[in-house]
N, C-alpha and C positions, 0 to 999 in steps of 0.2 A: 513073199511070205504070206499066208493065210491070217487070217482074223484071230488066232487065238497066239498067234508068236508074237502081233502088234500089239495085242492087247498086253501081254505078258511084258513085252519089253519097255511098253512107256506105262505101264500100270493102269489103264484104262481099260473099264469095262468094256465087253465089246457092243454092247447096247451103245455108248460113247460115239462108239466107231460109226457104229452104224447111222447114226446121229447124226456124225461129222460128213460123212458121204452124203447123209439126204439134202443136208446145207450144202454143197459143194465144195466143201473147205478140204475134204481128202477126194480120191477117184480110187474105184480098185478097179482093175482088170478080172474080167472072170474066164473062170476054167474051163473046162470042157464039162465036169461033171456040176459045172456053177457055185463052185468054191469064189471067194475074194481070194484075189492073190493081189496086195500092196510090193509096192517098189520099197526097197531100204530106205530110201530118203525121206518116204514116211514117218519113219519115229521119230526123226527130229522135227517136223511136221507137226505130229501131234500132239510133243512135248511144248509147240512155243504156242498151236491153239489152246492148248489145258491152260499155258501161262497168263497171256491174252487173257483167256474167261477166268480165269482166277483174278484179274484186275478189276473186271466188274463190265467187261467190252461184252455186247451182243454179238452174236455171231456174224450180222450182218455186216454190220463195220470190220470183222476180220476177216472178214471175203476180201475185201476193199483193202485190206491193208499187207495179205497174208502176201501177194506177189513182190512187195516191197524187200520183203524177209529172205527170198531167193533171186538170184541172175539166170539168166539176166530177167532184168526189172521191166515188168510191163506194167502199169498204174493205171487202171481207172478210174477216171474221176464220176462216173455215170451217177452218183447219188451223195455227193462230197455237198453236202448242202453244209448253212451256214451252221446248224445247228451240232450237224456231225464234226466241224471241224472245230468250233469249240469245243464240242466233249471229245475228241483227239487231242487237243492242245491239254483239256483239264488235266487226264490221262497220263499224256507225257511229264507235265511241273508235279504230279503226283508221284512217279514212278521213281524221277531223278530226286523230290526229297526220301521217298525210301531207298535209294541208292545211296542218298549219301548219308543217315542214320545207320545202315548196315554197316556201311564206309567206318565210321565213328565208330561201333562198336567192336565190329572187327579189330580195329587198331588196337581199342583197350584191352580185349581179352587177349591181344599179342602180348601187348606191351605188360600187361601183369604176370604172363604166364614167362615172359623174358626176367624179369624182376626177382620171381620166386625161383625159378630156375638159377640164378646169380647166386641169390640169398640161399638157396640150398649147398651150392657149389661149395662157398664161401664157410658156411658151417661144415662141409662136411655129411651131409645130408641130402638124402635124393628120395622124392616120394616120384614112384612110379605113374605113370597114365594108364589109364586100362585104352585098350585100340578103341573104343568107340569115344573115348574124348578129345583122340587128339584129334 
């Protein structure tokens, strides 16, 4: 796919992209006429780099950790200094308490929206969702 269907599908500028290629973190294959043509496996690619940097990780560290995320698993350790592996460890006990805060709140806005549903049953009464809340 070309640079403007990748951009389109993981909602990434193509500036991004082009970004992500000068890091190494994607590859495009080029055309004859020198179009990027990305493999499909790319958008999920550059959905988990976006996620990654949305954590607060440089790019460098997800060079380093981005083969983990695909098989088969090839790891290099070439720059796993002590420092990076603490700020990996910070990262991870970060990620798993926001995991489990979503965890917790998810449940609640089930379990209330189970509750009023009952209580509506129960009366008699049904207030509709509009499709973007449920």
């Amino acid at each position: 796919m070309r640079i403007g269907e990748l951009s389109e599908r993981t909602g990434t500028p193509r500036r991004l992209l082009r970004y992500y290629e000068e890091q190494g973190l994607i590859k495009a294959d080029r055309l004859e006429n020198g179009y990027r043509d990305y493999d499909e496996a790319y958008v999920d690619r550059v959905l988990q780099i976006r996620g990654l940097l949305d954590t607060g990780l440089p790019t460098r560290i997800i060079k380093q950790i981005l083969p983990c995320l695909n098989k088969p698993r090839e790891i290099h350790f070439d720059d796993a200094t002590p420092e990076t592996l603490e700020l990996l460890a910070a990262e991870r006990d970060r990620m798993t308490a926001r995991i489990s805060c979503l965890t917790r709140n998810r449940d609640a806005i089930a379990e209330y929206l189970s509750v009023v549903a009952t209580s509506q049953r129960a009366s008699g009464t049904q207030h509709r969702t509009s499709p973007s809340s449920r």
